[in-house]
C-alpha positions as CSV (number, residue, x, y, z in Angstrom):
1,X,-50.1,38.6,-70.4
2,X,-47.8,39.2,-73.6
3,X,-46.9,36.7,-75.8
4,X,-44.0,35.3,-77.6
5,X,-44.9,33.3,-81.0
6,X,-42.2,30.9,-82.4
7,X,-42.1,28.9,-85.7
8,X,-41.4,25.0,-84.9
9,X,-41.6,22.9,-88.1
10,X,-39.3,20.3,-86.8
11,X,-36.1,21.0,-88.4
12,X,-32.9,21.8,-85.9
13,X,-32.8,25.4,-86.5
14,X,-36.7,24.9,-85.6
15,X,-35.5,23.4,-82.3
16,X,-33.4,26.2,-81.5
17,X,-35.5,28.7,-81.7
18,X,-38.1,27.1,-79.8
19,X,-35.3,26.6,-76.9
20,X,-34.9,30.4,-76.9
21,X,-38.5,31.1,-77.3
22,X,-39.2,29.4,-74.3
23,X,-36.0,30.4,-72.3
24,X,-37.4,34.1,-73.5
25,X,-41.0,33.7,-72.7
26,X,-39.9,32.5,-69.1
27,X,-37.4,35.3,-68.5
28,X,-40.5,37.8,-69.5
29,X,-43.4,36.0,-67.8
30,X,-45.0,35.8,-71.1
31,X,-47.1,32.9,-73.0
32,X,-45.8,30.9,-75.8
33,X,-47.5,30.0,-78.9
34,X,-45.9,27.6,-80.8
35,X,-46.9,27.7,-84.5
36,X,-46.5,24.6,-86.7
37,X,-48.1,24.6,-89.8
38,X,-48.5,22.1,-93.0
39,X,-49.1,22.4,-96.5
40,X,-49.7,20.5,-100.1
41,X,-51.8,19.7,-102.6
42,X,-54.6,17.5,-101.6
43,X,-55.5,14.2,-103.6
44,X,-58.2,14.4,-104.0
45,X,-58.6,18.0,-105.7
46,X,-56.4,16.6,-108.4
47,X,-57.9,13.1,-108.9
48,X,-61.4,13.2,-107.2
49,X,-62.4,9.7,-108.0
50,X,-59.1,8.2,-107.6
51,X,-58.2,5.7,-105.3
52,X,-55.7,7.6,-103.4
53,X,-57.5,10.1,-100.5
54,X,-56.0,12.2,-98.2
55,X,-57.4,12.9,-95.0
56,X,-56.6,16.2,-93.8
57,X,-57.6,15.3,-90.0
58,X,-55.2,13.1,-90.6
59,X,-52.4,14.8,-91.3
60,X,-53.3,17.7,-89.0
61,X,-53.0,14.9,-86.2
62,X,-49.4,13.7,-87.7
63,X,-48.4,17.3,-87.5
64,X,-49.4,17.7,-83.9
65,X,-48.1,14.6,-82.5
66,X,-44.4,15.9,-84.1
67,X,-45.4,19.6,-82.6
68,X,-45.8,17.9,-79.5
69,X,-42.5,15.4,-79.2
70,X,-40.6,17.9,-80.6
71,X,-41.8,20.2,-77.5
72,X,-41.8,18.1,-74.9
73,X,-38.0,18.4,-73.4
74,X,-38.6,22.2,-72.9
75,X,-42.5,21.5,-71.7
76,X,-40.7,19.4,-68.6
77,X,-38.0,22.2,-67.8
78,X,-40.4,25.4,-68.4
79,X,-43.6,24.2,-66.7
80,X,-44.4,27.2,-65.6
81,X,-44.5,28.6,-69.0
82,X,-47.8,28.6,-70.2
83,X,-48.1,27.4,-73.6
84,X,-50.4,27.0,-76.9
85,X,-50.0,25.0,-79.3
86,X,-51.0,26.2,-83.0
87,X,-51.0,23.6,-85.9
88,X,-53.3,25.1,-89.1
89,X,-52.9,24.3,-92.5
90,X,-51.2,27.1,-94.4
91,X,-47.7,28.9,-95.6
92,X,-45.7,29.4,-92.7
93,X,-45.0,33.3,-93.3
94,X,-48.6,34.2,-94.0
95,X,-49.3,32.4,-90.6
96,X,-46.9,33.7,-89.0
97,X,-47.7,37.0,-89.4
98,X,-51.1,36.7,-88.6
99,X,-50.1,35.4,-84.8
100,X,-47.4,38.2,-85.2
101,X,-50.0,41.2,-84.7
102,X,-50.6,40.5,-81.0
103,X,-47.2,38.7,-80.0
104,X,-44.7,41.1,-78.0
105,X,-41.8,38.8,-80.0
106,X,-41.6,36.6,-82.7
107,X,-38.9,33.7,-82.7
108,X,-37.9,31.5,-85.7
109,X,-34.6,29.4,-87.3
110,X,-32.9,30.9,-90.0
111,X,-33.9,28.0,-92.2
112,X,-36.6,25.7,-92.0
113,X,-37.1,21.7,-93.3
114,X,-36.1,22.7,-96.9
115,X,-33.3,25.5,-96.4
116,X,-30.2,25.3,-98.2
117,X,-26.9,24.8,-96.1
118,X,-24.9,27.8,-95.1
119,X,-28.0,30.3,-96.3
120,X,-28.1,33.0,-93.7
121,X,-32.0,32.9,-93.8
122,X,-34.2,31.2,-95.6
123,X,-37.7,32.5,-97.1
124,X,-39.9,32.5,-93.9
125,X,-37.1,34.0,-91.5
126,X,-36.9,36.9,-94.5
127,X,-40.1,37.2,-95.0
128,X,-40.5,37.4,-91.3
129,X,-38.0,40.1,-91.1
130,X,-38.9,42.7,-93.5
131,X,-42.6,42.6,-92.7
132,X,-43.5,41.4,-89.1
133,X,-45.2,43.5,-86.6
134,X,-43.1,43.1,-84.1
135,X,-39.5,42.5,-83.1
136,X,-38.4,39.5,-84.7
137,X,-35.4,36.9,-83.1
138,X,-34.0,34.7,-85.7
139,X,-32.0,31.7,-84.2
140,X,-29.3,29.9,-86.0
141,X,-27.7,27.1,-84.4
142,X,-25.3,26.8,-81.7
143,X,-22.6,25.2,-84.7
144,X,-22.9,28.1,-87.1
145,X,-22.3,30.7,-84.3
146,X,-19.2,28.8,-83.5
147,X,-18.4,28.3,-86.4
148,X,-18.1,31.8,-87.5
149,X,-16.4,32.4,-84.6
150,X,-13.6,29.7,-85.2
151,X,-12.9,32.1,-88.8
152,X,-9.7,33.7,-88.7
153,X,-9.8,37.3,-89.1
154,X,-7.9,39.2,-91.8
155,X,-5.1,40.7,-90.3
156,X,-3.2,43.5,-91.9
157,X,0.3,43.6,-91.8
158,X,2.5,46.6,-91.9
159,X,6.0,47.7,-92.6
């Protein structure tokens, strides 16, 4: 069975994506493997006898629990999608790509938790672009598409 990757770090353009992933894997009759992954420094490598500790099961089971709630609408109207669920500690690109070698598709946002408003991509969805394995779909939200298609066009006038 072929597989469709997509990038969910709970941001909207996040959510997008992850409704066209699985509207995508259903049309093909492909698996889904949702990647969510988490990062920063830890405590305890900067202050090891501190009282502050970080517990990286912890957050790992934070970062799941979001993965999943954030999943769940599409879950109860693609059951027959199968899915996996991916949630690793690690840059999002990097990961990304690594999933990327066997997917048949790979489906991101334009801009994740920290992107800037009105950047057309951000740094994964760039990254993702110039050096995944595979096709790449990068969503943007259903707003900015109308948006751009509420612009006026320049219209040339003539004598």
């Amino acid at each position: 069975m072929s597989r469709i990757v997509v990038g969910v770090d709970g941001s909207e353009p996040s959510t997008v994506a992850l409704e066209f992933a699985f509207e995508a894997a259903g049309t093909r009759r492909s698996e889904l493997v949702m990647v969510r992954t988490w990062s920063g420094v830890l405590l305890d490598d900067v202050v090891p006898r501190g009282p502050l500790r970080v517990n990286p099961a912890e957050i790992e089971a934070n970062e799941r629990s979001a993965l999943e709630e954030q999943v769940r609408p599409w879950r109860n109207t693609h059951p027959d999608v199968p899915v996996e669920t991916v949630v690793v500690k690690g840059r999002p690109a990097r990961t990304l790509l690594g999933y990327a070698d066997r997917a048949r598709l790979l489906v991101v946002g334009n801009r994740g938790r920290d992107g800037i408003q009105g950047m057309l991509l951000g740094s994964t969805s760039r990254a993702l672009v110039t050096q995944a394995p595979c096709p790449v779909v990068v969503v943007r939200r259903v707003e900015q598409r109308a948006q751009r298609r509420e612009e006026p066009a320049e219209e040339s006038v003539g004598p």
